[in-house]
N, CA, C and O atoms as CSV, one atom per row, in Angstrom:
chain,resi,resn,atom,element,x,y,z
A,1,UNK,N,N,-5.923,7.085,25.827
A,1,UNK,CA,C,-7.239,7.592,25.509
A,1,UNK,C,C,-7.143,9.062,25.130
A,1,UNK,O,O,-6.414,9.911,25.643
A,2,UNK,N,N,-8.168,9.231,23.960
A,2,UNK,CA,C,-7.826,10.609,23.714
A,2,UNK,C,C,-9.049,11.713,24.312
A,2,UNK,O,O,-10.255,11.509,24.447
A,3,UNK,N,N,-8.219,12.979,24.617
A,3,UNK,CA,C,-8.968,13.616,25.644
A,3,UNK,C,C,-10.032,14.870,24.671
A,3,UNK,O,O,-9.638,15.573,23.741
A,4,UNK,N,N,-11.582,14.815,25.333
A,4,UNK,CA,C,-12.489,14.610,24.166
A,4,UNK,C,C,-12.013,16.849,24.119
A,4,UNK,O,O,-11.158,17.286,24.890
A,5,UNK,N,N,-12.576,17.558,23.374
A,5,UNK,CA,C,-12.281,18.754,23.162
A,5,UNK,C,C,-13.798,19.189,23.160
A,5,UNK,O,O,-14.511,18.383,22.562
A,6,UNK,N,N,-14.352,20.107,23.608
A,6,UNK,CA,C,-15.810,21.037,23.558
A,6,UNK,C,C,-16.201,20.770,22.307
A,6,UNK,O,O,-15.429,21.300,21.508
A,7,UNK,N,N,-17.040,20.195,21.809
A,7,UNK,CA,C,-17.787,20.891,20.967
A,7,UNK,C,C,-17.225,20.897,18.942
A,7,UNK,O,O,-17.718,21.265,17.876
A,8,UNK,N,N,-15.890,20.213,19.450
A,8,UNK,CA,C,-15.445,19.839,18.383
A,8,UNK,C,C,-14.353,18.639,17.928
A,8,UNK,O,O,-13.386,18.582,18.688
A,9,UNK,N,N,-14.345,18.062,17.266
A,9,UNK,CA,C,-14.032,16.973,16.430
A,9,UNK,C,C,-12.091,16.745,16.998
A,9,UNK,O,O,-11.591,17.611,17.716
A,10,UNK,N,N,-11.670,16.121,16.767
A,10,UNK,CA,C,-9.946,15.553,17.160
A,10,UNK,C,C,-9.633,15.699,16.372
A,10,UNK,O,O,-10.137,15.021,15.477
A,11,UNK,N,N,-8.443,16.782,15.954
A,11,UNK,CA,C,-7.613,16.841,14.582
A,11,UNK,C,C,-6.383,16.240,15.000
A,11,UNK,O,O,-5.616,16.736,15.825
A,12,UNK,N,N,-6.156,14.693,14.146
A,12,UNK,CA,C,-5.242,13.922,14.358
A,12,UNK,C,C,-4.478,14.159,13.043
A,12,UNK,O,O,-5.037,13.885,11.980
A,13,UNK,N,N,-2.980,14.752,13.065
A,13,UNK,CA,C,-1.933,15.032,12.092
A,13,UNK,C,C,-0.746,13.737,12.169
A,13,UNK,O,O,-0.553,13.045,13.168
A,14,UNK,N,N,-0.090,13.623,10.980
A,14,UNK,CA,C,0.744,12.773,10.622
A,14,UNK,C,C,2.177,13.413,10.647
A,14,UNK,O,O,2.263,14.426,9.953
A,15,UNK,N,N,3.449,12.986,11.379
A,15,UNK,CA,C,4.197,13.704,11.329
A,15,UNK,C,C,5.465,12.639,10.822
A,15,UNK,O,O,5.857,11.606,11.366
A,16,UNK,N,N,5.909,13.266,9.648
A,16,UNK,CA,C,6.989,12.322,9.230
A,16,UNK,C,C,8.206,12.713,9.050
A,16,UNK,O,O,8.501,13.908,9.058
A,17,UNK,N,N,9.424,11.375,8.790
A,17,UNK,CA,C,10.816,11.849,8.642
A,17,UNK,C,C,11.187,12.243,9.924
A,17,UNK,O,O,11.885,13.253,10.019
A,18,UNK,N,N,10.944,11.803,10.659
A,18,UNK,CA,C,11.427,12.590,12.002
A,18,UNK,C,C,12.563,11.489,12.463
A,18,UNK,O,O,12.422,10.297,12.192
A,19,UNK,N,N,13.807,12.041,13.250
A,19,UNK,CA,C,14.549,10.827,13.867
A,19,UNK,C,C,13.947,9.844,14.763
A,19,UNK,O,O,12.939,9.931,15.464
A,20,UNK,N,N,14.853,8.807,14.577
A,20,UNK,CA,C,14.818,7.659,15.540
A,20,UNK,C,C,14.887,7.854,17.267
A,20,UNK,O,O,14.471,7.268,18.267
A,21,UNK,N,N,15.744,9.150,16.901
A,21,UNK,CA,C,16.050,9.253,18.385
A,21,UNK,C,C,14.401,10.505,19.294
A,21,UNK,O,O,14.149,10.733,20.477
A,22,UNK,N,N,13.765,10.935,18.100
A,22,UNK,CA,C,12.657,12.013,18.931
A,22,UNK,C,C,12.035,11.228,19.618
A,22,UNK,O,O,12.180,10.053,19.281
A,23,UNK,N,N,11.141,11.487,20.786
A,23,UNK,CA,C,10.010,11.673,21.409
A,23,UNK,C,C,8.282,12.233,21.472
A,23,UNK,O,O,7.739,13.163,20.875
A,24,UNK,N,N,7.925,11.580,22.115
A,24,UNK,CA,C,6.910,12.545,22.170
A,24,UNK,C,C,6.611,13.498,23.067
A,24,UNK,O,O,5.637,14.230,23.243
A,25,UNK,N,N,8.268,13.248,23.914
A,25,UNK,CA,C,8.145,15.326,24.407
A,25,UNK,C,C,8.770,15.980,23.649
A,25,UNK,O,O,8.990,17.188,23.733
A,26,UNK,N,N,9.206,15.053,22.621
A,26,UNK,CA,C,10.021,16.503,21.459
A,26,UNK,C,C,9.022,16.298,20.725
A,26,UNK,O,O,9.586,16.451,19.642
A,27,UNK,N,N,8.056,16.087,20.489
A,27,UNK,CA,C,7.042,16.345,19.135
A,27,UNK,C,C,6.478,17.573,20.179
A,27,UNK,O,O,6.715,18.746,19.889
A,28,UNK,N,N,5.986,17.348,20.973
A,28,UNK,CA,C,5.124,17.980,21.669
A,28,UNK,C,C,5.634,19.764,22.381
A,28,UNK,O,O,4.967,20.776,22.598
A,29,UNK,N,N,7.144,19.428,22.561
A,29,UNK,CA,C,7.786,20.614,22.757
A,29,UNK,C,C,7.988,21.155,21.278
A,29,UNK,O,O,7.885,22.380,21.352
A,30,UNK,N,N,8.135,20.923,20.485
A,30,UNK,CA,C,8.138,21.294,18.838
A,30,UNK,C,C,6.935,21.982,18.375
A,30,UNK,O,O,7.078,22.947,17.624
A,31,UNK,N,N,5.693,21.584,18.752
A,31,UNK,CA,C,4.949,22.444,18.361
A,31,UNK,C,C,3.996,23.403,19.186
A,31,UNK,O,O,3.041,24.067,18.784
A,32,UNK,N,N,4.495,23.291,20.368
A,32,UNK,CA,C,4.362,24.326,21.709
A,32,UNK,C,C,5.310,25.670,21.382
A,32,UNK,O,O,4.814,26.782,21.563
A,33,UNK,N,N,6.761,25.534,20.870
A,33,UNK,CA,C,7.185,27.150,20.192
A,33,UNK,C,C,6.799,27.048,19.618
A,33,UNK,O,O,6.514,28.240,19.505
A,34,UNK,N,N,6.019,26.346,18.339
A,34,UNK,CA,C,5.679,27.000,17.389
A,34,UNK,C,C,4.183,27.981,17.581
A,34,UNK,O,O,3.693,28.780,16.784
A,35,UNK,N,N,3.596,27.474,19.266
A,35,UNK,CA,C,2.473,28.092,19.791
A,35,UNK,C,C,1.091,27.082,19.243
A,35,UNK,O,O,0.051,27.640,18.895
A,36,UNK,N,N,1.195,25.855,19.221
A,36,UNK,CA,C,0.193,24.988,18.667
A,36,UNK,C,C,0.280,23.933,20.057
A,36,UNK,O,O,1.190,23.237,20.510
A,37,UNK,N,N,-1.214,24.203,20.503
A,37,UNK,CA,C,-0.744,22.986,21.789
A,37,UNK,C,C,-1.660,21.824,21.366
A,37,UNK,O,O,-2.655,21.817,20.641
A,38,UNK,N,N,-1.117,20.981,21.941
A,38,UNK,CA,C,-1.022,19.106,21.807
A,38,UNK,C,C,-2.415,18.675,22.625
A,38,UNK,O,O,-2.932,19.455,23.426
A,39,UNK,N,N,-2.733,17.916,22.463
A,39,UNK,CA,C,-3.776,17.596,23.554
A,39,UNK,C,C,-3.189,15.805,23.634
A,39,UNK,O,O,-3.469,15.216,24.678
A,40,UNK,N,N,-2.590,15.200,22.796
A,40,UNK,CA,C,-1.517,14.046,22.580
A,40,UNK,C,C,-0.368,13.886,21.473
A,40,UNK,O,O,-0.149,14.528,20.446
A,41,UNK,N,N,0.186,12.958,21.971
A,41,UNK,CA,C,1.322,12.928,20.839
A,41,UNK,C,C,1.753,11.405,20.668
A,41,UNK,O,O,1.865,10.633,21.620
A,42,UNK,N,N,1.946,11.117,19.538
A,42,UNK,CA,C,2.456,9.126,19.784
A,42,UNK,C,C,3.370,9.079,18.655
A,42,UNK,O,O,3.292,9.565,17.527
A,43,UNK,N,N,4.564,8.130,19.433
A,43,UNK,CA,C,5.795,8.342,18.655
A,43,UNK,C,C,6.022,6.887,18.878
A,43,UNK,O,O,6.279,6.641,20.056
A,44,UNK,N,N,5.997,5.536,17.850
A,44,UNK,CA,C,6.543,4.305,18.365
A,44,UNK,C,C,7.909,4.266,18.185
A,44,UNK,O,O,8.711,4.457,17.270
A,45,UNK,N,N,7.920,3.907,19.546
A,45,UNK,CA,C,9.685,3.671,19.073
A,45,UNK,C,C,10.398,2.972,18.045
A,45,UNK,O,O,9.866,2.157,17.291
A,46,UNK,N,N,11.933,3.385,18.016
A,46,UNK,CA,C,12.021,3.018,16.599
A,46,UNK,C,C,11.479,3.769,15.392
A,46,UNK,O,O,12.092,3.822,14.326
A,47,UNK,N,N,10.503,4.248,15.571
A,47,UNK,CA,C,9.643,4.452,14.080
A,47,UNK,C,C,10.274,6.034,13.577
A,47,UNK,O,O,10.618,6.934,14.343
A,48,UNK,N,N,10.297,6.053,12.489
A,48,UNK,CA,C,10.513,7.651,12.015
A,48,UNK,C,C,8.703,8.715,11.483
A,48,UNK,O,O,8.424,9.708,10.812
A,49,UNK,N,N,8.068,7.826,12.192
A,49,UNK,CA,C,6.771,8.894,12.069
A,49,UNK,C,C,6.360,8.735,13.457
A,49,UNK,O,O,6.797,7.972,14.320
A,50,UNK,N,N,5.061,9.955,13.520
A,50,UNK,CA,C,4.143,9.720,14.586
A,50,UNK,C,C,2.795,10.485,14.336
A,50,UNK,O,O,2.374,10.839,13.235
A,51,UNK,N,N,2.120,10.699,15.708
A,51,UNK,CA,C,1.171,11.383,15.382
A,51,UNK,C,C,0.878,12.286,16.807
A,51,UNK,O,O,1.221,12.183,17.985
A,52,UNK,N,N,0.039,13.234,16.005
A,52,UNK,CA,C,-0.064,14.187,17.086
A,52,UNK,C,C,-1.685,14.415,17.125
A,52,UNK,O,O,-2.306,13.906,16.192
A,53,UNK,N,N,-2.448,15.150,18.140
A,53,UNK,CA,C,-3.558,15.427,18.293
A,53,UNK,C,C,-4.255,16.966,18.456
A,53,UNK,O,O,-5.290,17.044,19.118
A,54,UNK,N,N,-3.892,17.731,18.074
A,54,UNK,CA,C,-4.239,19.290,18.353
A,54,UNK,C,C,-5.458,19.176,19.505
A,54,UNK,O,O,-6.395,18.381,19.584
A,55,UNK,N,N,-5.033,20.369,20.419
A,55,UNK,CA,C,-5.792,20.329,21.465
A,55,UNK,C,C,-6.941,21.753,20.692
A,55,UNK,O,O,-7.953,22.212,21.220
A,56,UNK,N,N,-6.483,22.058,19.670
A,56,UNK,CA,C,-7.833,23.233,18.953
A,56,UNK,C,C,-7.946,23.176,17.678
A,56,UNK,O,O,-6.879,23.240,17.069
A,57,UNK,N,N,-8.726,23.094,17.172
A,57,UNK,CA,C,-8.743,22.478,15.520
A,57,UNK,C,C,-8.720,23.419,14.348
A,57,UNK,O,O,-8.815,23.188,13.142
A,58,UNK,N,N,-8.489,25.138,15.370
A,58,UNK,CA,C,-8.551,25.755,14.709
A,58,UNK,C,C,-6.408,26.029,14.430
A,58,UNK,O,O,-5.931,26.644,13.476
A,59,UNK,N,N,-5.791,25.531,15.279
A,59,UNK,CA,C,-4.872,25.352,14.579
A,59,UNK,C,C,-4.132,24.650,13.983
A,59,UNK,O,O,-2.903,24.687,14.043
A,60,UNK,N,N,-5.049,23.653,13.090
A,60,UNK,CA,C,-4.837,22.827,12.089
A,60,UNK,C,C,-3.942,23.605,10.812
A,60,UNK,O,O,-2.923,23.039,10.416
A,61,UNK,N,N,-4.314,24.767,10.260
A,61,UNK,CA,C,-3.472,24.800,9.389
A,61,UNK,C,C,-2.201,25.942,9.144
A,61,UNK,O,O,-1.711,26.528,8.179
A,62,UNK,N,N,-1.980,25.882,10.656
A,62,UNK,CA,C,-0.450,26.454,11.386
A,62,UNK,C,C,0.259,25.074,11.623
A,62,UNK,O,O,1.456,24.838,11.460
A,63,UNK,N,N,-0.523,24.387,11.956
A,63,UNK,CA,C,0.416,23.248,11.925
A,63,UNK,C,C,0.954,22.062,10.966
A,63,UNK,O,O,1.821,21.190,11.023
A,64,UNK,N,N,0.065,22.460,10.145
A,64,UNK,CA,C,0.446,21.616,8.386
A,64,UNK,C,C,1.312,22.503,7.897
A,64,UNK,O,O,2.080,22.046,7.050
A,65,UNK,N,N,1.465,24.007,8.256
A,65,UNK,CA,C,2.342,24.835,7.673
A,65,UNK,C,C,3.714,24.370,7.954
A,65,UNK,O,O,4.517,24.559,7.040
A,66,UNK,N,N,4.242,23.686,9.241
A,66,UNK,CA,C,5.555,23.216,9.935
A,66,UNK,C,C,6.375,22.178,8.979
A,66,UNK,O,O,7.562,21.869,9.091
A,67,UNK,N,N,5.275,21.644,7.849
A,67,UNK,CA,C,5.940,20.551,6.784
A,67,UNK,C,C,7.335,21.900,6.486
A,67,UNK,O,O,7.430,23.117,6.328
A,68,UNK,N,N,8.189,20.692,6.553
A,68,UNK,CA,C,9.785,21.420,6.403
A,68,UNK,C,C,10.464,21.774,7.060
A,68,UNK,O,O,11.667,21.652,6.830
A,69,UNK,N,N,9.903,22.491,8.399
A,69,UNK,CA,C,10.595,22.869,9.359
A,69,UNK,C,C,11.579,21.561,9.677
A,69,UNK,O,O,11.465,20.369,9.392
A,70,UNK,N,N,12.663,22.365,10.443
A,70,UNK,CA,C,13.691,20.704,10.985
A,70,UNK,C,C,13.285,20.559,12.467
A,70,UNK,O,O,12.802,21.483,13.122
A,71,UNK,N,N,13.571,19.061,13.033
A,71,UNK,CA,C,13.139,18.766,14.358
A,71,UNK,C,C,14.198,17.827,14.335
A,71,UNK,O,O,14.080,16.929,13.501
A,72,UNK,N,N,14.964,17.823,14.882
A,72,UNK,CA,C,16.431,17.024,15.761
A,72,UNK,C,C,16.597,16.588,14.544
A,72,UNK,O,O,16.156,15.574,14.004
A,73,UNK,N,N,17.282,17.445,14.141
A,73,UNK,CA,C,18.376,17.687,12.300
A,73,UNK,C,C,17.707,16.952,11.385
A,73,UNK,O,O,18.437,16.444,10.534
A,74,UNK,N,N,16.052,16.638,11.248
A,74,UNK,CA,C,15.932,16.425,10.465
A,74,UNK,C,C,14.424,17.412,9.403
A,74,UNK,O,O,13.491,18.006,9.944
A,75,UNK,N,N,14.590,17.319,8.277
A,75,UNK,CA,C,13.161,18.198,7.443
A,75,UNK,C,C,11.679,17.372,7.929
A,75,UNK,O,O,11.428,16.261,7.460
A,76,UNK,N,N,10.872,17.960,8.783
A,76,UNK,CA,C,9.614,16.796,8.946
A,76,UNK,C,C,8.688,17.110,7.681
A,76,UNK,O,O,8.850,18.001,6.848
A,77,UNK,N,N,7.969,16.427,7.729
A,77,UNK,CA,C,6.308,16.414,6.653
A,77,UNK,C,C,5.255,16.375,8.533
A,77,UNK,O,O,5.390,15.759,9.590
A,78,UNK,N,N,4.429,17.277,8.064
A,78,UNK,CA,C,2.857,17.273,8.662
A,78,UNK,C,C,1.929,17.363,7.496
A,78,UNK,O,O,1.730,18.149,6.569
A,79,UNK,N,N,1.345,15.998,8.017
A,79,UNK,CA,C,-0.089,16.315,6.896
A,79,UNK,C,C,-0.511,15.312,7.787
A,79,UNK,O,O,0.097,14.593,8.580
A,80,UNK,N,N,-2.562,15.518,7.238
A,80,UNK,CA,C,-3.740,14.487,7.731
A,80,UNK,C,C,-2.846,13.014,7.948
A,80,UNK,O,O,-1.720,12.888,7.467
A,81,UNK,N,N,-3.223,12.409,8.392
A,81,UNK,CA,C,-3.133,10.792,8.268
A,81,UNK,C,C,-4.080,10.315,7.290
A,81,UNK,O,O,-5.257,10.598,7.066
A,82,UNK,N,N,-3.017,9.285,6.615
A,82,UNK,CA,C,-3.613,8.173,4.887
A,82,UNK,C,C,-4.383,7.295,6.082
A,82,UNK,O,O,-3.922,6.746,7.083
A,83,UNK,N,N,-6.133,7.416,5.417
A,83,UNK,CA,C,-6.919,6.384,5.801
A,83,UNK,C,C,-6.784,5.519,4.695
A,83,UNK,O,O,-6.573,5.619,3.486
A,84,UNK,N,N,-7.081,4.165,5.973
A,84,UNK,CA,C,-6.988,3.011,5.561
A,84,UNK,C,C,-7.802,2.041,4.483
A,84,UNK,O,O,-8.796,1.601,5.060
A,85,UNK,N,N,-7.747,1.718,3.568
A,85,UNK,CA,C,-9.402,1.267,2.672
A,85,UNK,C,C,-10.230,0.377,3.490
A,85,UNK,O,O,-9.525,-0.240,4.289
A,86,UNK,N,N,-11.242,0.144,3.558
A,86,UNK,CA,C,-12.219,-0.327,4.348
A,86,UNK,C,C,-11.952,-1.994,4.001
A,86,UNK,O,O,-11.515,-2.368,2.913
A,87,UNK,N,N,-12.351,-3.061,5.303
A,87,UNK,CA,C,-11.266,-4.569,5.055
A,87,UNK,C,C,-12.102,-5.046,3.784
A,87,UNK,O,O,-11.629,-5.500,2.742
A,88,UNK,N,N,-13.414,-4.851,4.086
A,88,UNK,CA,C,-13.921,-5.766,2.861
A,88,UNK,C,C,-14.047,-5.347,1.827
A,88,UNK,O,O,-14.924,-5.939,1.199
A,89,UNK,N,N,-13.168,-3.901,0.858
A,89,UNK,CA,C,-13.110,-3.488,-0.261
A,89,UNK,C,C,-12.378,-4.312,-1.038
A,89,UNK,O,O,-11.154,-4.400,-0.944
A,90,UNK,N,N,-13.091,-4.968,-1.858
A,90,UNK,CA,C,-12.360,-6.026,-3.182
A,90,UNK,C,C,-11.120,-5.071,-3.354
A,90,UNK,O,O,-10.850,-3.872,-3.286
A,91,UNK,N,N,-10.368,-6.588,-3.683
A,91,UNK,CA,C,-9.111,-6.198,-4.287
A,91,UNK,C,C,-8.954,-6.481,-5.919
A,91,UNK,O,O,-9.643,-7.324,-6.494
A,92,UNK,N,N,-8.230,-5.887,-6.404
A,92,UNK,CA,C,-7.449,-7.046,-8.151
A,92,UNK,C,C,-6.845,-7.636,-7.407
A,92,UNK,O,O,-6.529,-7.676,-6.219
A,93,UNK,N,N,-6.640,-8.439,-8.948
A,93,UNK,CA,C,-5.375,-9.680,-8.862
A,93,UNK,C,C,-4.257,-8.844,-8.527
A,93,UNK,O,O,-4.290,-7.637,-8.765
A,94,UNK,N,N,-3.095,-9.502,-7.895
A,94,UNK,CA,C,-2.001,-8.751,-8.413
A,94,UNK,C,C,-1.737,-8.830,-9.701
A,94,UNK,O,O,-2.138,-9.736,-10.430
A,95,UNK,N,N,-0.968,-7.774,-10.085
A,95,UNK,CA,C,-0.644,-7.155,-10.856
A,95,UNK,C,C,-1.451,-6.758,-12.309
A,95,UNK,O,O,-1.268,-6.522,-13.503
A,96,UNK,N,N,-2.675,-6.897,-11.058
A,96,UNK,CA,C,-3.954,-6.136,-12.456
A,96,UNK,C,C,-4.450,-6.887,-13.182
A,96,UNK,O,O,-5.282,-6.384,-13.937
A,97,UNK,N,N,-4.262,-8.035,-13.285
A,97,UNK,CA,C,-4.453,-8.811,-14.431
A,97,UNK,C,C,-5.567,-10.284,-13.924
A,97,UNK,O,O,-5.783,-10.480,-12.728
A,98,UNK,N,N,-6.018,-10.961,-14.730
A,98,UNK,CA,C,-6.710,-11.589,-14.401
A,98,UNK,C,C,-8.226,-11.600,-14.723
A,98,UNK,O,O,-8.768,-10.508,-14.895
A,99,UNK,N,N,-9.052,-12.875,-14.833
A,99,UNK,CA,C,-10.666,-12.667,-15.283
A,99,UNK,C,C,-11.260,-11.978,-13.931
A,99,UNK,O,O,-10.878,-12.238,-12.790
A,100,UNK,N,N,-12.191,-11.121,-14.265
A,100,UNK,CA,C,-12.801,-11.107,-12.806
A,100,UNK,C,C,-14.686,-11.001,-12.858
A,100,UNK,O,O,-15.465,-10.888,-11.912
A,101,UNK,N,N,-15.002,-11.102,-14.520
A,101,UNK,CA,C,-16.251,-11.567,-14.867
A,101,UNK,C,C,-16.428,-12.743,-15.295
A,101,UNK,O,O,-15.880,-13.023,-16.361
A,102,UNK,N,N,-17.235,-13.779,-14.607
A,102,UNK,CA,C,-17.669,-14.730,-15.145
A,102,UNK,C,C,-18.910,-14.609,-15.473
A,102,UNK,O,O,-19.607,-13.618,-15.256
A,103,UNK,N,N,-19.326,-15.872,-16.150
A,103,UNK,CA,C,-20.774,-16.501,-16.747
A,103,UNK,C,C,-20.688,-18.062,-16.747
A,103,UNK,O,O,-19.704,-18.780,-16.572
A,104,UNK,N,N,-21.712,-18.318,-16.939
A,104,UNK,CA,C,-22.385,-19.806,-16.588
A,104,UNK,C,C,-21.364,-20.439,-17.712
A,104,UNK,O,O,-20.972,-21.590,-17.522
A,105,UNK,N,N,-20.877,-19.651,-18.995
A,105,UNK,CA,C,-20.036,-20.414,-20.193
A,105,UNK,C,C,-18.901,-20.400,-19.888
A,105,UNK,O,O,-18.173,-21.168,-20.518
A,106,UNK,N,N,-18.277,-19.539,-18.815
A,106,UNK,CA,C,-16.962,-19.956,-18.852
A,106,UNK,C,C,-16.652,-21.631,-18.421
A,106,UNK,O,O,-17.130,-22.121,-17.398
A,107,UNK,N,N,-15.878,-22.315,-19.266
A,107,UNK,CA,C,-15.411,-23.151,-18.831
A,107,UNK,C,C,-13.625,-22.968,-18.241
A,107,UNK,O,O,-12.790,-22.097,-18.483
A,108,UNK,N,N,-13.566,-24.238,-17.380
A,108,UNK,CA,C,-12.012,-24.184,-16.801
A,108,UNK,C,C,-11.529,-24.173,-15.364
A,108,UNK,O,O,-12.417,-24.496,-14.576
A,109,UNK,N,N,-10.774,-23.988,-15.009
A,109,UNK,CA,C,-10.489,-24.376,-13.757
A,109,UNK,C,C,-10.406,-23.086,-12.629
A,109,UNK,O,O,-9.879,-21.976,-12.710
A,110,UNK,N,N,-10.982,-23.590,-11.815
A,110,UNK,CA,C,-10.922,-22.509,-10.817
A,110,UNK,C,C,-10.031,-22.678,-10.036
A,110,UNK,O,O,-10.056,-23.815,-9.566
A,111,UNK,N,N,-9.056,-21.917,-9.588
A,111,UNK,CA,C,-7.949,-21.839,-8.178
A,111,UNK,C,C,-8.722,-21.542,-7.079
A,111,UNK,O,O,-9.672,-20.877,-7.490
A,112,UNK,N,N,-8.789,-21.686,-5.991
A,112,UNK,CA,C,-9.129,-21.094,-4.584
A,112,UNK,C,C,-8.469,-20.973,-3.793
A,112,UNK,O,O,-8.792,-21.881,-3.028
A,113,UNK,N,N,-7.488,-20.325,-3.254
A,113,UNK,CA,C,-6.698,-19.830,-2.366
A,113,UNK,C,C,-6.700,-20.020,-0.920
A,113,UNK,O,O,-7.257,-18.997,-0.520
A,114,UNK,N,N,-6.446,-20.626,-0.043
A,114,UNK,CA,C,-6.482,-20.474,1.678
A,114,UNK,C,C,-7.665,-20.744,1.719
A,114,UNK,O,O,-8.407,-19.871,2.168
A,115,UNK,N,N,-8.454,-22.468,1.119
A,115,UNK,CA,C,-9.435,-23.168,1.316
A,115,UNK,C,C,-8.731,-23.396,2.853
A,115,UNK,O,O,-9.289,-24.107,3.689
């Protein structure tokens, strides 16, 4: 659970390229010298990203500045986290192609998928 902050909003950062072998007491000790404190940190194992939570939102962009710095020999990226598109935003066809206007004249066969 994330722990709520006075009066202002959770700045949740994306931290990438990082080894297999970090933590989230090495994310968290990583940006404590750099003087940016954590209020959380989540690292799945295995994974070469994670995420972190600034415990002040005003040092959000000391801590996007760290893109490059190294953390256990490797160059990280910090930036926002890629939101997700919303579930029920239409998709295309793959690969773009395909009718996707009909009318009462089209004739022909319709496919339906995972009837």
């Amino acid at each position: 659970k994330k722990p709520k902050m006075d009066d202002e909003e959770t700045i949740t950062l994306f931290v990438g390229k990082i080894s297999n072998e970090t933590t989230d007491e090495d994310l968290k000790k990583f940006f404590k010298k750099h003087g940016i404190k954590t209020s959380a940190t989540r690292k799945p194992d295995g994974k070469r990203f994670g995420y972190v939570d600034l415990a002040n939102a005003a040092d959000k962009d000391k801590a996007l500045a760290l893109s490059g710095e190294e953390l256990n020999g490797n160059e990280i990226i910090v930036e926002p986290p890629k939101t997700k598109s919303a579930p029920n935003t239409p998709r295309t066809p793959q690969g773009g192609q395909g009718r996707q206007n009909f009318s009462e004249d089209d004739g022909g066969t319709l496919f339906v998928k995972g009837i």
